[in-house]
Backbone as a ProteinNet text record, in pm:
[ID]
protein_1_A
[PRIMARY]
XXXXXXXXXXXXXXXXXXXXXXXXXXXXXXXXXXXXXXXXXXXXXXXXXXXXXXXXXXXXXXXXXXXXXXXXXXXXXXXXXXXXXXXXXXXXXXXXXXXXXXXXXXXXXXXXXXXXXXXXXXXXXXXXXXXXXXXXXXXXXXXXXXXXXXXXXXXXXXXXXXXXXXXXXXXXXXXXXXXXXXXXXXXXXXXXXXXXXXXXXXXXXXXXXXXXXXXXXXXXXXXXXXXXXXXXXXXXXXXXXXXXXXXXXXXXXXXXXXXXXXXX
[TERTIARY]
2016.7	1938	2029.8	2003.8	2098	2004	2005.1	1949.3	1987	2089.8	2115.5	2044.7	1975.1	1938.3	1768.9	1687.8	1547.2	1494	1343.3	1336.7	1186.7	1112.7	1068.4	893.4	927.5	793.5	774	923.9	928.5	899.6	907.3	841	713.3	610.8	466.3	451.4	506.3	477.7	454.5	557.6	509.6	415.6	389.3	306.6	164.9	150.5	18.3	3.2	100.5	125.2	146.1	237.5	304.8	430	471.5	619.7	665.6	681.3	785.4	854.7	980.4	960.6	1171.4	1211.7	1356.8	1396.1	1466.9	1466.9	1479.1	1586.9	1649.2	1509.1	1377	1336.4	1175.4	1215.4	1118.5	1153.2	1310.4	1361.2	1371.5	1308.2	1317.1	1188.2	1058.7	944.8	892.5	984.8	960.1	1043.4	1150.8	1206.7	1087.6	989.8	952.9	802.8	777.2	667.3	701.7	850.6	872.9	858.4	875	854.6	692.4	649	472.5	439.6	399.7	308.6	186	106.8	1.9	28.7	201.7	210.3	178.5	148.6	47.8	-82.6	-112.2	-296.5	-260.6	-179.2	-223.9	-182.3	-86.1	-59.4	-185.4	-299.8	-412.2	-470.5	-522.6	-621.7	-593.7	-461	-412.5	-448.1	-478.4	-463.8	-615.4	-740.7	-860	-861.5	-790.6	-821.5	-838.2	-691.5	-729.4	-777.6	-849.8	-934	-1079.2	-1101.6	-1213.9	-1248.7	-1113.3	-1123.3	-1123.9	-1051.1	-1081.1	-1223.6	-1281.4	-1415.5	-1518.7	-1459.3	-1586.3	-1574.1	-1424.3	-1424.2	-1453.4	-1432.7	-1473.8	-1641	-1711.7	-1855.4	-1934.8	-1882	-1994.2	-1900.7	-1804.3	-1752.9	-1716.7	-1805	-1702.9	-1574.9	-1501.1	-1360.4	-1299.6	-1228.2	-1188.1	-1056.7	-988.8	-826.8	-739.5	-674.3	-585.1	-426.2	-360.8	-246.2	-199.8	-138.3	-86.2	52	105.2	190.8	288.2	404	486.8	392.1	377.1	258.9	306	430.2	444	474.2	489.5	446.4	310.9	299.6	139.5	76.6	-29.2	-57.7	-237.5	-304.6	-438.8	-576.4	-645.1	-656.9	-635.6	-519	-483.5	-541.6	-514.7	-606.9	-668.6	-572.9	-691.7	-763.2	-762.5	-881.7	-979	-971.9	-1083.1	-1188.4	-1066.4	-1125.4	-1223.3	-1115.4	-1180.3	-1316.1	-1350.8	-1437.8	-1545.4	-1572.2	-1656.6	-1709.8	-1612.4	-1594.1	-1469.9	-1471.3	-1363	-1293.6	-1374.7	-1283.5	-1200.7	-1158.1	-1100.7	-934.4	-860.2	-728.5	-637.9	-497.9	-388.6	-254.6	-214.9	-85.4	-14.9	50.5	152	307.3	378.3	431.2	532.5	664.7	750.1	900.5	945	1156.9	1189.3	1126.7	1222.8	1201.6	1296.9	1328.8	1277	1278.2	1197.7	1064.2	972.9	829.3	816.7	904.5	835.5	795	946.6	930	811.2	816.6	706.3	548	545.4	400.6	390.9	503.5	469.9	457.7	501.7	474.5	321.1	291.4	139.5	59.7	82.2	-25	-3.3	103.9	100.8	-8.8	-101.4	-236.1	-353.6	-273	-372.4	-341.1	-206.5	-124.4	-236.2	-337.8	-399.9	-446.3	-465.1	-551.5	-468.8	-344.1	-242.1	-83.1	-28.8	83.1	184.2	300.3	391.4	537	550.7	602	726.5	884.4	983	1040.1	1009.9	1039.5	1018.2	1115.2	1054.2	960.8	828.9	745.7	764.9	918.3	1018.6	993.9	968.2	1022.8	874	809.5	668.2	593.6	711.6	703.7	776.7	835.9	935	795.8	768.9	632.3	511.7	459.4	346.1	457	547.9	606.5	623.5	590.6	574.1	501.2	547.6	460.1	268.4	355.2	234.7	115.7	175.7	128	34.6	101.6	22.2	-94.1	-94.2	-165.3	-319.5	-295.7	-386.5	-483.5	-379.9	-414.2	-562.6	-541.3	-564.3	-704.8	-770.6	-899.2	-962.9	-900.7	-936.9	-1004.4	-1047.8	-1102.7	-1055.6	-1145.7	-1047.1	-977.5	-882.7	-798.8	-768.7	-749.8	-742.1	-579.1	-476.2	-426.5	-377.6	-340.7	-295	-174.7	-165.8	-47.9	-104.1	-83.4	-113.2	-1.1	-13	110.4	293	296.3	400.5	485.2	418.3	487.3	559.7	583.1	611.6	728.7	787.4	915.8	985.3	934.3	1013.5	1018.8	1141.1	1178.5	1163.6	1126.1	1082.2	1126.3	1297	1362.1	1333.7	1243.3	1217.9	1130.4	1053.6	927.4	738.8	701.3	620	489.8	436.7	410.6	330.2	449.1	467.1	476	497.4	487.7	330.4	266.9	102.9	36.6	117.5	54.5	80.8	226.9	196.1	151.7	146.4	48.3	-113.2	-127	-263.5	-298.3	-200.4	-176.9	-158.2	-102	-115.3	-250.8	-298.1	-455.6	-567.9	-646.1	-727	-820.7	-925.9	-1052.8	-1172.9	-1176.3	-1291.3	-1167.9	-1028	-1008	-986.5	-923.3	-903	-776.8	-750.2	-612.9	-696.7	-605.3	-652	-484.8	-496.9	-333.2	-344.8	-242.5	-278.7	-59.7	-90.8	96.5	52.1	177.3	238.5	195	163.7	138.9	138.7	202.4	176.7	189.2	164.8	160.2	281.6	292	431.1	580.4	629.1	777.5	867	870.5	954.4	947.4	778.2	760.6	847.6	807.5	817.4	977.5	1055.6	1169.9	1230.4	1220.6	1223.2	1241.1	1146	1038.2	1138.9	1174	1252.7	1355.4	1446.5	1579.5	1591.2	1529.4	1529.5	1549.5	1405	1346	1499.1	1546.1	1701.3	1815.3	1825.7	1934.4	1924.4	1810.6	1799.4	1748.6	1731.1	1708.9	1817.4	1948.6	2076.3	1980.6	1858.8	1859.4	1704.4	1672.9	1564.4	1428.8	1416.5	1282.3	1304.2	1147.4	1113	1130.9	955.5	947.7	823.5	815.9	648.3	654	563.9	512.6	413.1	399.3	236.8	140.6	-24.8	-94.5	-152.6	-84.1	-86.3	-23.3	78.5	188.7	118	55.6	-37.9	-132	-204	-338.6	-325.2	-125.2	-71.3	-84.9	-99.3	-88.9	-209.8	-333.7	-486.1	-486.6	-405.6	-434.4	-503.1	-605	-671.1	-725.9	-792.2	-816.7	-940.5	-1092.7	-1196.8	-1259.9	-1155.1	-1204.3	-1380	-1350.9	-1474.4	-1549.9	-1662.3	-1742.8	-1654.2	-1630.9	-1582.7	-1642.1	-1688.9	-1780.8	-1712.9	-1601.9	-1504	-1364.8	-1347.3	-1231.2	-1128.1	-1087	-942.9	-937.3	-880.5	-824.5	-842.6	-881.7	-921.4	-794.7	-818.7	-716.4	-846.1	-734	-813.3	-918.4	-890	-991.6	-1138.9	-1191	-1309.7	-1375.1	-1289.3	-1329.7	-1404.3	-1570	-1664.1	-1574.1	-1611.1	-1551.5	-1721.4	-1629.9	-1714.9	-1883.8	-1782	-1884.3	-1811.2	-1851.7	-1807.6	-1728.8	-1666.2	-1596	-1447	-1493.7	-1389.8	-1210.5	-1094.3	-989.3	-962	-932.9	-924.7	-764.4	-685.1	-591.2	-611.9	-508.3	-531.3	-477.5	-460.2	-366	-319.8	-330.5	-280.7	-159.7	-2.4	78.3	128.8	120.3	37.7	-26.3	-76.1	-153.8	-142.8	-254	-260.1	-348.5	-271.9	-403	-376	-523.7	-523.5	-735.8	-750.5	-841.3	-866.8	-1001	-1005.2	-1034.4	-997.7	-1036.4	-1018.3	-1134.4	-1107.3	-1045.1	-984	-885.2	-982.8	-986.5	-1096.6	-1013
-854	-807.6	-741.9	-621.4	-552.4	-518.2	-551	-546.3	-476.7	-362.7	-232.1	-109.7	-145.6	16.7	-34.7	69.2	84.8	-11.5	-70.6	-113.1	-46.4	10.2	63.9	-33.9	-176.1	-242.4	-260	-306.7	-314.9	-186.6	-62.9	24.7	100	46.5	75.9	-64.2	-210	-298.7	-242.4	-175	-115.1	-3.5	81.3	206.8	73.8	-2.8	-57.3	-156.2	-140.5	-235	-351.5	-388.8	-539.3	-550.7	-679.8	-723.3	-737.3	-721.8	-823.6	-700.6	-672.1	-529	-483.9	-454.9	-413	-292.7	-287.8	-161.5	-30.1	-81.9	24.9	91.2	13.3	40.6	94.2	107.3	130.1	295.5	359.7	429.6	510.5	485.2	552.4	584.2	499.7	548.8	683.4	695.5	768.4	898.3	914.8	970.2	1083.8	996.5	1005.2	1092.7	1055.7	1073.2	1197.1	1244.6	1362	1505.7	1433.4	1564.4	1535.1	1456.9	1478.2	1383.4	1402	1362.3	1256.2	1295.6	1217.9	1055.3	1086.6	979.7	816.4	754.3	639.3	627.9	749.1	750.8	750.1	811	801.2	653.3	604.5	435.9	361.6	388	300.6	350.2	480.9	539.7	448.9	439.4	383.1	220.4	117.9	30.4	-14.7	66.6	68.7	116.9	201	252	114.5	44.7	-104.1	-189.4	-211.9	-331.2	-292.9	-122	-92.6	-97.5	-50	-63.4	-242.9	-331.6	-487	-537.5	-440.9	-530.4	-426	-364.5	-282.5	-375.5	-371.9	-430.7	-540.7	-666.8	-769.7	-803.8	-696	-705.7	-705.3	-519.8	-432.8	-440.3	-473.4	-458.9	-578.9	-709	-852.3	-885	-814.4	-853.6	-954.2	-1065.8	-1210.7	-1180.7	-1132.2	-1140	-1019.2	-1039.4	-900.7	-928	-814.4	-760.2	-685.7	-715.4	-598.6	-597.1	-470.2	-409.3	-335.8	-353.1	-333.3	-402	-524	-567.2	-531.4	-554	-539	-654	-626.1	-743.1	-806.9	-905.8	-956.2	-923	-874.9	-775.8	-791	-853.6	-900.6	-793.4	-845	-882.3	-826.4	-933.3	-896.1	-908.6	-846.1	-849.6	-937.7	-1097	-1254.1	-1237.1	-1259.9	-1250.9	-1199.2	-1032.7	-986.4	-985	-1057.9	-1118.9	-1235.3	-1360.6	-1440.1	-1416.7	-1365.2	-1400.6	-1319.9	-1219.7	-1186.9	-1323.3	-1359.8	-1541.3	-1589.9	-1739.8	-1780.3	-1824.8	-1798	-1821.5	-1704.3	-1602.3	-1487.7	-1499.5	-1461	-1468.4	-1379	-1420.9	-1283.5	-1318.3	-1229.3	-1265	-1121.2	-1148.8	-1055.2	-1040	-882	-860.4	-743.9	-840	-709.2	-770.3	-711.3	-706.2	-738.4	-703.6	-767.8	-886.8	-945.7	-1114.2	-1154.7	-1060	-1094.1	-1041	-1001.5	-958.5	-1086	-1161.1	-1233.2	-1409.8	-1375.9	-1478.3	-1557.4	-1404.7	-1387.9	-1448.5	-1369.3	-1402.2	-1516.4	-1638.1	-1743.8	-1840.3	-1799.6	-1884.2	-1875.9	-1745.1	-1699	-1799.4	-1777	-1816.4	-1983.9	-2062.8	-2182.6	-2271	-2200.6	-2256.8	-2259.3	-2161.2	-2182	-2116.9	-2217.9	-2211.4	-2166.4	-2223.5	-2231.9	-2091	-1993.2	-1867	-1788.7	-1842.6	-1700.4	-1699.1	-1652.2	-1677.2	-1538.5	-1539.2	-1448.5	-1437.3	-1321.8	-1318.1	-1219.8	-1258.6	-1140.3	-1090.1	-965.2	-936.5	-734.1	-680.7	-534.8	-498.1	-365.2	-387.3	-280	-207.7	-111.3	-252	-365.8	-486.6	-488.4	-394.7	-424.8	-514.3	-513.7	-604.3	-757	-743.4	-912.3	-965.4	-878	-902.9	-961.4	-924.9	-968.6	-1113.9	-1112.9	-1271.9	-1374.1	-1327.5	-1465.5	-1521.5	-1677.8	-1755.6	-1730	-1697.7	-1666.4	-1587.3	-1435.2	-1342.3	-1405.8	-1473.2	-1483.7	-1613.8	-1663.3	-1796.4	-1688.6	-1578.2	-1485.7	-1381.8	-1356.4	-1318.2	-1413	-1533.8	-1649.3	-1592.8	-1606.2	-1552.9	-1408.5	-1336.8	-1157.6	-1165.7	-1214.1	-1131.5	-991.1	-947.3	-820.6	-813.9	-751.3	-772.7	-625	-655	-512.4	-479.3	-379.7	-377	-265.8	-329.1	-227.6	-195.4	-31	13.6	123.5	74.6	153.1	162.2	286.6	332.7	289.2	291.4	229.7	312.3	391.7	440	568.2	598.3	721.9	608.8	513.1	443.5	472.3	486.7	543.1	670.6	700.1	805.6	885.2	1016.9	1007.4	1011.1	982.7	932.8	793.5	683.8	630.7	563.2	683.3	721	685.8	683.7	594.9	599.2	747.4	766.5	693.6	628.7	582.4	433.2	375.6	219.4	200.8	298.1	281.2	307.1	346.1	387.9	237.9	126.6	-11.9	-93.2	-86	-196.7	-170.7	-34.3	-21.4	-145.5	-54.7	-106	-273.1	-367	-480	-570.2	-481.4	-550	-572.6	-682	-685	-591.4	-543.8	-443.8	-476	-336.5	-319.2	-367.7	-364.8	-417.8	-268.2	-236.9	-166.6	-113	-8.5	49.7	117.4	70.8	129.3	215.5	308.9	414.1	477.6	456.6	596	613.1	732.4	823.6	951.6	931.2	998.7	1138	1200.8	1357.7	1492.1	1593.1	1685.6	1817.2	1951.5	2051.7	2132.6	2111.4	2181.7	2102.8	2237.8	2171.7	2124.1	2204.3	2183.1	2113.2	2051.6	1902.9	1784.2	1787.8	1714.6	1683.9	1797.2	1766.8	1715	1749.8	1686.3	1545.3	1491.4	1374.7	1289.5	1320.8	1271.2	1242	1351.2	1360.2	1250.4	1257.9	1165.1	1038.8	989.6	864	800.1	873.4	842.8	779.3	904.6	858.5	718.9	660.1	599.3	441	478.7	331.1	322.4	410	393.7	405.5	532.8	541.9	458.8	325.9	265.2	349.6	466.8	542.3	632.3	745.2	753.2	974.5	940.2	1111.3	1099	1192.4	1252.6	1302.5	1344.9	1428.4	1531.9	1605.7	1703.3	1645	1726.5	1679.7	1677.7	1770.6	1760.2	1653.4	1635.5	1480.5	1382.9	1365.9	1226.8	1234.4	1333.1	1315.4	1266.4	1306.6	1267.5	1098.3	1010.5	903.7	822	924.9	854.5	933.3	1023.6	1073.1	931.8	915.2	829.8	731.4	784.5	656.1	738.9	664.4	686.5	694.8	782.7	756.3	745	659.9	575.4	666	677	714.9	830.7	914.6	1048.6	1157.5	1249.9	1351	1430.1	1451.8	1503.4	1421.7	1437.1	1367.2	1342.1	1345	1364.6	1339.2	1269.3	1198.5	1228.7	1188.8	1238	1202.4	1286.4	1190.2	1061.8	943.6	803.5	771.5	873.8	838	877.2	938.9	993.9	920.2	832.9	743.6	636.7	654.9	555.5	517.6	599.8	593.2	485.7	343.9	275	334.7	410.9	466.4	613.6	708.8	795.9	796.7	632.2	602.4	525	501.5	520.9	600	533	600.5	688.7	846.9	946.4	996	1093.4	1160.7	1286.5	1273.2	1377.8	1525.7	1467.9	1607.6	1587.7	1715.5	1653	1697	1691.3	1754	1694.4	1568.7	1481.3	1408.6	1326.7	1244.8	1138.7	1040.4	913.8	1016.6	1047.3	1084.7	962.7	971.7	857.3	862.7	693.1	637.7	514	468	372	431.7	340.2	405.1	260	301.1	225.8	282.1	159	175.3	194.6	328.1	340.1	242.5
433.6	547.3	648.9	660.2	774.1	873.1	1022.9	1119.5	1154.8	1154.3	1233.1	1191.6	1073.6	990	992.5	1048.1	1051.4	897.5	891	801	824.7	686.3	668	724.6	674.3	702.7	833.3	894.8	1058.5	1159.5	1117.8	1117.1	1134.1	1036.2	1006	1112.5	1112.2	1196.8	1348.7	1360.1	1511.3	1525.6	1447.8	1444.8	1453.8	1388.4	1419.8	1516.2	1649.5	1685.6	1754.3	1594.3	1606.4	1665.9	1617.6	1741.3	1657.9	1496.3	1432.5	1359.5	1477.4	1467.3	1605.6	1571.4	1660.8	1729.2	1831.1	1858.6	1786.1	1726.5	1593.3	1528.8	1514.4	1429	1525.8	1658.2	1723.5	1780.4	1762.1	1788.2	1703.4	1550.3	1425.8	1429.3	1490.1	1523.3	1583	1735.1	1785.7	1721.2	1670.6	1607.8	1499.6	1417.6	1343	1394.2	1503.8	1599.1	1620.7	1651.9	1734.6	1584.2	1421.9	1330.7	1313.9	1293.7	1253	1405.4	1504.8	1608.8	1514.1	1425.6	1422.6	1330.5	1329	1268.1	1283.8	1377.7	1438.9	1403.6	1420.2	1396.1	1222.1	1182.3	988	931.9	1003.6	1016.5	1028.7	1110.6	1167.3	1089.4	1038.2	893	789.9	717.3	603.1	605.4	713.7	748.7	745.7	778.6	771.1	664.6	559	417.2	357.8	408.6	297.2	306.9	461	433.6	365.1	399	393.5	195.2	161	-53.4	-60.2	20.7	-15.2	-20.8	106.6	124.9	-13.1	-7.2	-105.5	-238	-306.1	-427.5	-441.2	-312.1	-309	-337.8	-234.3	-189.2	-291.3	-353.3	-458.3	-607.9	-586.8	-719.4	-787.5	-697.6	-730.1	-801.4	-714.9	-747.2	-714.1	-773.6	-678.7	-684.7	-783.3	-733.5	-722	-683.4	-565.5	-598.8	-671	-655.8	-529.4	-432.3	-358.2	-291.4	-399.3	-415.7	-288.9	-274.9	-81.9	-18.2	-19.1	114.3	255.9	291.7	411.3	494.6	620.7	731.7	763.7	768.7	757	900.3	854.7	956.9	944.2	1063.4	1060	1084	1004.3	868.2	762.8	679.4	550.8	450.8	312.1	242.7	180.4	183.9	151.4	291.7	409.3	512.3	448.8	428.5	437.7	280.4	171.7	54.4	65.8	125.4	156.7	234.7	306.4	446.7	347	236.2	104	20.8	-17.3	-133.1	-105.7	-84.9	-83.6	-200.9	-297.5	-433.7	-470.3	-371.5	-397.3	-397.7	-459.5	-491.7	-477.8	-416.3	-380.6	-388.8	-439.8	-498.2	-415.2	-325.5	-230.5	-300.7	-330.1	-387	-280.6	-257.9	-157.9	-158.2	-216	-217.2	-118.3	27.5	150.5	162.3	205.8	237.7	336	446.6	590.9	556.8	493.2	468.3	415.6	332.1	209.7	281	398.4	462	515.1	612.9	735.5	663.6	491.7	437.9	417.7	369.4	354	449	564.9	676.9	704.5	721.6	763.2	643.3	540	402	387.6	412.3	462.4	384.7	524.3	536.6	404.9	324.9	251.8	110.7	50.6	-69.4	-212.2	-230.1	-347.8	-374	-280.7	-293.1	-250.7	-210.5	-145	-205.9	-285.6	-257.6	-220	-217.8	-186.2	-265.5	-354.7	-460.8	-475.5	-416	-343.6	-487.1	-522.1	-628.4	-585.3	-634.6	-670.8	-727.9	-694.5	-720.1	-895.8	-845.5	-1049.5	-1122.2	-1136.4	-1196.3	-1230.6	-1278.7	-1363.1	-1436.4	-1572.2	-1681	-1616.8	-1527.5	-1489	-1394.4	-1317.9	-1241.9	-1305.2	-1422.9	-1500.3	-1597.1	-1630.6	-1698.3	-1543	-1441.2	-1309.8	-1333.7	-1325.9	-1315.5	-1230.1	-1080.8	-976.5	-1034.8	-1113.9	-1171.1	-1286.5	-1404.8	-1528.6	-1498.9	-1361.5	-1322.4	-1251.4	-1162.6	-1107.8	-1292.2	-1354.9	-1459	-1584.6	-1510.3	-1622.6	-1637.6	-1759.4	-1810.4	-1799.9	-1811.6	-1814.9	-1699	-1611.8	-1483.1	-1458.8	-1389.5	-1324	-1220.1	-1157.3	-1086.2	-977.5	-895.9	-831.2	-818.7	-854.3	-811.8	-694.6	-561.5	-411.7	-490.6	-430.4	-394.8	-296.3	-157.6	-40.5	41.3	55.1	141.1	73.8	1.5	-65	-171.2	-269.9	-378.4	-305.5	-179.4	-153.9	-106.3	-85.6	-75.5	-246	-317.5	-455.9	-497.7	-548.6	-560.8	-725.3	-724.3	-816.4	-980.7	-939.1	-1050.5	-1094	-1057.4	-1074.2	-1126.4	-1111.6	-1209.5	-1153	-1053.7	-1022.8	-1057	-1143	-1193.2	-1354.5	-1394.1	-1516.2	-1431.7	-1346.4	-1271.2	-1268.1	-1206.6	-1194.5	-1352.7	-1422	-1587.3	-1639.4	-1582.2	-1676.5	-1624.6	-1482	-1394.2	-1437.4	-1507.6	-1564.6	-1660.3	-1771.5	-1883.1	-1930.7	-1826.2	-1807	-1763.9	-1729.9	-1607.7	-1720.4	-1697.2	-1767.5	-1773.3	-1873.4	-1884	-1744.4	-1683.6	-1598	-1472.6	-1413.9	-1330.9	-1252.8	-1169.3	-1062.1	-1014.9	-924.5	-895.7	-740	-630.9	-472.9	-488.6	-453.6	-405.3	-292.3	-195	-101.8	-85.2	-90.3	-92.5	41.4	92.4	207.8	143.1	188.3	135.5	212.3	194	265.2	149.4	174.5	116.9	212	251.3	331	286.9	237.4	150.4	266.5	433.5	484	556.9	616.5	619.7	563.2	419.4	290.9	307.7	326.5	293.9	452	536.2	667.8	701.4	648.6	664.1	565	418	321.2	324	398.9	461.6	563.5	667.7	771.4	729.4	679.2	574.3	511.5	443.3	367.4	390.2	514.5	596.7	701.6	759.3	820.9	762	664.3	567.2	458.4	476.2	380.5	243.3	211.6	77.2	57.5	128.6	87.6	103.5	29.8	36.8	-51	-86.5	-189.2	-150.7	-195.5	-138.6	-92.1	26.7	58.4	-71.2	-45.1	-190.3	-216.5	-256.5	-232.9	-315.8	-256.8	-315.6	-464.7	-513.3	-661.7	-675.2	-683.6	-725.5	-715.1	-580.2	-573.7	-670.7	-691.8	-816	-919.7	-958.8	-1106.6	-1106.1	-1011.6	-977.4	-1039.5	-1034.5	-1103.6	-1213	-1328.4	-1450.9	-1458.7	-1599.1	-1672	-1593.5	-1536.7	-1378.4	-1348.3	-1306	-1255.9	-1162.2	-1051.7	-919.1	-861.2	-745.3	-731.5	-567.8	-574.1	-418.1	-395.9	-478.7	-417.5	-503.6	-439.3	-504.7	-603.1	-599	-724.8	-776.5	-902.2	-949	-902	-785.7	-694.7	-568.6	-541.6	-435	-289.8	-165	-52.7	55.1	187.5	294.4	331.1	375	322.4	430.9	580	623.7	590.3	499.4	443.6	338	250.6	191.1	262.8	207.1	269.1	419.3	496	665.2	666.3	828.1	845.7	929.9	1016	1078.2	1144.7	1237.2	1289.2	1394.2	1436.6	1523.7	1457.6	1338.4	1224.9	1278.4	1262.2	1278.8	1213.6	1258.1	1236.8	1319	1200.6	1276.8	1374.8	1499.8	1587	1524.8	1443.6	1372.7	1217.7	1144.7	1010.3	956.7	1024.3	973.3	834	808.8	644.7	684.7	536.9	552.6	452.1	465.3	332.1	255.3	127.5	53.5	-96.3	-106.9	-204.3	-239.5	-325.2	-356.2	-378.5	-501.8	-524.2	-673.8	-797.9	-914.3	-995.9	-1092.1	-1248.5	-1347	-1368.3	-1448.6	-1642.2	-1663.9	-1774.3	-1938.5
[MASK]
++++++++++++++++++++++++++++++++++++++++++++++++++++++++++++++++++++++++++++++++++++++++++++++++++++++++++++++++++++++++++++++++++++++++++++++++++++++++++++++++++++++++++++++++++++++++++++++++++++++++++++++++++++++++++++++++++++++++++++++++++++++++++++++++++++++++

């Protein structure tokens, strides 16, 4: 844990924000504020993207158990809240490499070990991920399973393939289960590369790529996106928005673009 270099969760912690969170990393904010301005408001979009895909899959799609992938800093309401408060027989298994995220979740989840746990592992560690204990116990009887990756795969780079990460987290999940994605996106290269550069240098390397919006689509090949009038992916505030007071960006220099899809 190095406390001098921005951390990417402590970060989005303050864009929505929280306190659990340092100067360093409140100074990389504004930093970040000063190349895309609407970057706060696409923080609070992405944040209503996921409770708004929990409660749907929970509600209309009876989904009880939940993969989610970079969880982050626990940040209210997370996605057992807004599972639970659907059925409380609903299940979550939290999945994030930092030591202080993983911490923070198990203090929060404490309260309520049997339906929550928190699992510090990389989310490249696919196949080591599905042989966890935590994992093959959420797995038990083919249910379906949702798995999050929101806001997250644009922390990997794309030598890494992530692409092909969302093709075996498919491939592992039981039949009829689920995949929520939303990736940093823009169509402007000199955005893109801006934004990447920065990102790099200030996390010593821990990040991925914006990416354009073709790249993100490659993300649902073989995947059935859900409540969207064409095959491909939207910015996330348009997905089933709650109402017209719904968080919206003041500006779109990028955005979350993403979905919700079955996994066919």
């Amino acid at each position: 844990m190095d406390f001098s270099k921005p951390s990417v969760a402590r970060m989005y912690d303050h864009l929505l924000g929280g306190t659990d969170n340092y100067q360093v990393d409140r100074d990389a904010c504004e930093e970040l504020l000063r190349m895309a301005p609407s970057t706060r408001d696409l923080a609070l979009v992405n944040r209503a993207f996921l409770v708004r895909s929990v409660r749907y899959l929970a509600r209309e799609r009876g989904v009880r158990r939940f993969l989610d992938y970079g969880s982050g800093l626990p940040t209210s309401p997370n996605v057992h809240e807004v599972a639970l408060e659907v059925d409380p027989s609903c299940e979550v298994v939290y999945i994030d490499n930092d030591p202080v995220v993983a911490a923070h979740g198990r203090m929060s989840l404490a309260e309520d070990p049997t339906r929550t746990a928190v699992l510090q592992m990389d989310m490249r560690e696919a196949d080591e991920i599905f042989e966890s204990a935590k994992v093959k116990h959420l797995l038990r009887g083919d249910q379906p399973v949702a798995a999050l990756f929101v806001s997250v795969l644009h922390c990997i780079r794309d030598t890494d393939d992530p692409w092909g990460l969302v093709r075996r987290v498919a491939e592992q999940l039981p039949a009829g289960s689920y995949m929520v994605i939303s990736q940093l996106a823009s169509d402007d290269p000199d955005l893109r590369a801006e934004i990447t550069g920065f990102m790099h240098e200030i996390t010593g390397g821990n990040w991925g790529e914006v990416r354009s919006l073709s790249e993100v689509q490659r993300l649902f090949e073989n995947l059935e996106l859900l409540e969207v009038e064409e095959q491909e992916p939207v910015e996330v505030s348009l997905w089933r928005p709650d109402s017209d007071l719904a968080p919206r960006q003041s500006s779109k220099e990028w955005i979350e673009y993403g979905g919700v899809a079955l996994i066919k």
